[in-house]
DSSP file (Angstrom, degrees, kcal/mol; ACC not computed):
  #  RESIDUE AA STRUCTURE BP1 BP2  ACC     N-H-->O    O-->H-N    N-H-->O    O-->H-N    TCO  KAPPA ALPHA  PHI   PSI    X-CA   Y-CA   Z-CA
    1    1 A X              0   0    0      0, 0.0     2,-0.7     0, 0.0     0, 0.0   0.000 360.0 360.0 360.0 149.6  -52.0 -102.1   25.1
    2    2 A X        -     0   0    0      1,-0.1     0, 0.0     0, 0.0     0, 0.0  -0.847 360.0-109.3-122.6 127.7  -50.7  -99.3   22.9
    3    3 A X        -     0   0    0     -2,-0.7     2,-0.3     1,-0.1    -1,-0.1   0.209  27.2-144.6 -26.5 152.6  -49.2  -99.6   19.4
    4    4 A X        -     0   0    0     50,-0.0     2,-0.3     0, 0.0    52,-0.2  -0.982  20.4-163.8-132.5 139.0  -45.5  -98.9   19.6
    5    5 A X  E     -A   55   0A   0     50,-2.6    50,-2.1    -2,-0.3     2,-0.2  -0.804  31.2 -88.2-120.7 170.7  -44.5  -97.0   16.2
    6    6 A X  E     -A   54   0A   0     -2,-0.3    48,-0.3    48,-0.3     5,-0.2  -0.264  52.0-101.7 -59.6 123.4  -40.6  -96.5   14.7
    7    7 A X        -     0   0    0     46,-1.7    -1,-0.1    -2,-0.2    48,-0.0  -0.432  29.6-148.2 -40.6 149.4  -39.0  -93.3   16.1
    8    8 A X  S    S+     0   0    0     -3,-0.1    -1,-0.2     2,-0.1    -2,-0.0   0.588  92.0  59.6 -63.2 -45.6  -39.3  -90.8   13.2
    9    9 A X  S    S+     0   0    0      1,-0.2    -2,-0.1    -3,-0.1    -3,-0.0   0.981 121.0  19.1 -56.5 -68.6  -36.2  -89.1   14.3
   10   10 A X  S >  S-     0   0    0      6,-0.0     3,-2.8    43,-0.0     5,-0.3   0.114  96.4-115.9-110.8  12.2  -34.0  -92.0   14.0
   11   11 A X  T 3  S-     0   0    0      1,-0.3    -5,-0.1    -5,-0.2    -3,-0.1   0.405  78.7 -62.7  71.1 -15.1  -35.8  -94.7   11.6
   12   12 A X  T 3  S+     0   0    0     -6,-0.1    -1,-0.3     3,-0.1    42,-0.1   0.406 106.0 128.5 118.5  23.2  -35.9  -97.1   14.9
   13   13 A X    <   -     0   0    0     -3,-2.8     2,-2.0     2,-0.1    -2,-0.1   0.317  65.9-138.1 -84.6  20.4  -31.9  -97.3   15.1
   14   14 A X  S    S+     0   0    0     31,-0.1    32,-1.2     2,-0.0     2,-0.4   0.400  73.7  65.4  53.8 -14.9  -31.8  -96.5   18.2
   15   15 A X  E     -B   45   0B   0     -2,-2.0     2,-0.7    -5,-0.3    30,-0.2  -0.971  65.4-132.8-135.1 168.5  -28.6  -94.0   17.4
   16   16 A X  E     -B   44   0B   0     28,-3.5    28,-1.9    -2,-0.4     3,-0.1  -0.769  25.7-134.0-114.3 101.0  -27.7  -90.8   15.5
   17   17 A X        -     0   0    0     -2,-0.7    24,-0.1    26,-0.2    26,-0.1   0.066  32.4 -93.2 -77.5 128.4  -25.0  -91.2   13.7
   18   18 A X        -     0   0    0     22,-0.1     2,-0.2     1,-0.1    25,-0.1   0.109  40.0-117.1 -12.7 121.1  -22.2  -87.8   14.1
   19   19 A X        -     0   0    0     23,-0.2    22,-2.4    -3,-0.1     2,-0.3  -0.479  35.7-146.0 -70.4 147.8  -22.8  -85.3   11.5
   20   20 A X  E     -C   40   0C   0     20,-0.3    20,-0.3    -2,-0.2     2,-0.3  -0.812  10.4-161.5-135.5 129.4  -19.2  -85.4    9.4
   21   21 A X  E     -C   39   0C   0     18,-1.1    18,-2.2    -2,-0.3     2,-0.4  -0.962   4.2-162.3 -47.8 120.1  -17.7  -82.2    7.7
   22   22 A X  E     +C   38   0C   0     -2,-0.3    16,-0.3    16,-0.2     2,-0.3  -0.935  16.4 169.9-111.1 136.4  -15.0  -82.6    4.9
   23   23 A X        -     0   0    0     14,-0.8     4,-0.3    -2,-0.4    -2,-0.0  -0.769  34.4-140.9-150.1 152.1  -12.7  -79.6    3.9
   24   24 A X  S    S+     0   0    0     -2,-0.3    12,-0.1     2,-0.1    14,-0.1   0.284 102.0  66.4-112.8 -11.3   -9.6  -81.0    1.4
   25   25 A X  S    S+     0   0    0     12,-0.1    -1,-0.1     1,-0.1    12,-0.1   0.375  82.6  67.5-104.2  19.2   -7.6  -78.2    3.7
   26   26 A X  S    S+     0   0    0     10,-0.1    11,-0.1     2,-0.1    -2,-0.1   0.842  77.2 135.1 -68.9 -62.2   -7.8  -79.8    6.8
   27   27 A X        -     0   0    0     -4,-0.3    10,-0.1     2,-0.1     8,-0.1   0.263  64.7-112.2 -61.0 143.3   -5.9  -82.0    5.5
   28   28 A X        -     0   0    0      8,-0.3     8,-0.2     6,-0.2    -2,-0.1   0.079  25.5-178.8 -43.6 141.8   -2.6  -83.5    7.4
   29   29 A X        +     0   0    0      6,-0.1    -1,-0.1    -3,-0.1     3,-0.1   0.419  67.9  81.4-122.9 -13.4    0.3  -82.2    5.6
   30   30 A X  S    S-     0   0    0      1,-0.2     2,-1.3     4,-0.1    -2,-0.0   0.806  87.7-136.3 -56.0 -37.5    2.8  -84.5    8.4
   31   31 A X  S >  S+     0   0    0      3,-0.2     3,-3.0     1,-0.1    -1,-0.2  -0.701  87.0  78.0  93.0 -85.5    2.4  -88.0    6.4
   32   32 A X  T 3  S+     0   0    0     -2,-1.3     2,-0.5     1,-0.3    -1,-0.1   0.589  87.1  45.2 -31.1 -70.9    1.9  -89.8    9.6
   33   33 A X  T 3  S-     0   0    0      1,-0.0    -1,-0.3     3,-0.0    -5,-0.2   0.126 103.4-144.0 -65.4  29.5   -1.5  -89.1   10.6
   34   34 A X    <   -     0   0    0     -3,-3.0    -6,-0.2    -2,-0.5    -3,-0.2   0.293  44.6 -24.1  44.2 167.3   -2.6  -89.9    6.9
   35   35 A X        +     0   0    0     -8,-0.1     2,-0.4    -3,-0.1    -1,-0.1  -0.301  58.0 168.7 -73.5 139.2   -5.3  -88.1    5.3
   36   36 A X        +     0   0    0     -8,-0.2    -8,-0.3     1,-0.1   -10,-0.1  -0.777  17.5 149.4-158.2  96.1   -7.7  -86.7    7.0
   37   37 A X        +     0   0    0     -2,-0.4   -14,-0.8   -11,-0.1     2,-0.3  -0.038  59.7  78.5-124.6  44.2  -10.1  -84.4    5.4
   38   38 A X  E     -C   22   0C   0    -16,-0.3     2,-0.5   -14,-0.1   -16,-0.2  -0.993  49.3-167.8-138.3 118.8  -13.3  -85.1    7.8
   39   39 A X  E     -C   21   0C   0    -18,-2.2   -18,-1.1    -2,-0.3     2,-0.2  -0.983  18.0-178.6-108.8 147.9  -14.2  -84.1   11.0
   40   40 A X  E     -C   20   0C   0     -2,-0.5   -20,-0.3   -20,-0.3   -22,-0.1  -0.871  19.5-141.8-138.6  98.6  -17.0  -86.1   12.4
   41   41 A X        -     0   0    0    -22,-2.4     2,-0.1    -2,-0.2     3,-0.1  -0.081  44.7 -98.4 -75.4 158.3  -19.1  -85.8   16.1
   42   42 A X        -     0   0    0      1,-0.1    -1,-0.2   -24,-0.1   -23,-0.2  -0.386  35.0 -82.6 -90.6 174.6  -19.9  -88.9   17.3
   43   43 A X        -     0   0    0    -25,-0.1     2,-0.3    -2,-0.1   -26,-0.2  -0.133  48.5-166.2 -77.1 138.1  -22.6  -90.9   17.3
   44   44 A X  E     -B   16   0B   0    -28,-1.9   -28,-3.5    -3,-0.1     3,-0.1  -0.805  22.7 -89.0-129.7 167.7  -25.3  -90.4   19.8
   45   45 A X  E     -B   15   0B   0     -2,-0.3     2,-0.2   -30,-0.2   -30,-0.2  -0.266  49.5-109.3 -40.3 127.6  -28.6  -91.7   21.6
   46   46 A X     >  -     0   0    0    -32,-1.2     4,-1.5     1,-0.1    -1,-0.2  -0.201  28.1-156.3 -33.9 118.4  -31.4  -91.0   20.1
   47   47 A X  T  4 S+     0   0    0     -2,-0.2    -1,-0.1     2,-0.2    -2,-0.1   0.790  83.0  53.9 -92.0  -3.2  -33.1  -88.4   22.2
   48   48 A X  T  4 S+     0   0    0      1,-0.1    -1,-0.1     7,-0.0    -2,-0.0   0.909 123.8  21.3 -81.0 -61.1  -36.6  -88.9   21.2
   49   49 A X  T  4 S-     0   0    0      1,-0.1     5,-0.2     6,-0.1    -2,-0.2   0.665 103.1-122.7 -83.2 -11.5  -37.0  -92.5   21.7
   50   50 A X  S  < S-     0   0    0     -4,-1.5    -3,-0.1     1,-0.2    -5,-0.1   0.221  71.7 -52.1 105.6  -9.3  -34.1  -92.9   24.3
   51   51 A X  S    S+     0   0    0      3,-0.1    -1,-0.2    -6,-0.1    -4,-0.1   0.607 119.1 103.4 104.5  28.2  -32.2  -95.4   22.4
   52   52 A X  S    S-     0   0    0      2,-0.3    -2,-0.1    -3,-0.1     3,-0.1   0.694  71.7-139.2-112.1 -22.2  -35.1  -97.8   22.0
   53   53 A X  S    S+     0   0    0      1,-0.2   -46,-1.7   -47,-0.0     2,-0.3   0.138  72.3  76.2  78.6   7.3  -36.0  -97.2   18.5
   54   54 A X  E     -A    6   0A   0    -48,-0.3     2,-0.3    -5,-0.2   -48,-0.3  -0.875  62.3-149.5-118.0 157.2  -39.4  -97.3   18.9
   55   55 A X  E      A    5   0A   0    -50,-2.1   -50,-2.6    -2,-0.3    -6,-0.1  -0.975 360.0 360.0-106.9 159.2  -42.1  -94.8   20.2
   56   56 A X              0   0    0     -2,-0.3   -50,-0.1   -52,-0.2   -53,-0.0   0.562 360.0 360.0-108.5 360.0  -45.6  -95.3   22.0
């Protein structure tokens, strides 16, 4: 039976969380949509380990 070790990639969280950029001139000048000086991708499967957090 073979060892199973912690993804590397993703520390054996099974996701990767969305890289986030913040610019203070992004921000909404409307008042409604509140401040918002972040864009952020979302978060995605790990692609090494598949979303299992472990690798063999």
């Amino acid at each position: 039976m073979e060892s199973e070790k912690i993804c590397p990639k993703c520390n054996g969280k099974k996701i990767i969380a969305g890289q986030c950029e913040c610019d203070m001139e992004w921000r909404s000048s409307d008042g409604d949509n509140g401040l918002q000086d972040c864009i952020c991708e979302p978060d995605q499967e790990c692609p090494v380990c598949k979303g299992v957090g472990f690798i063999h």
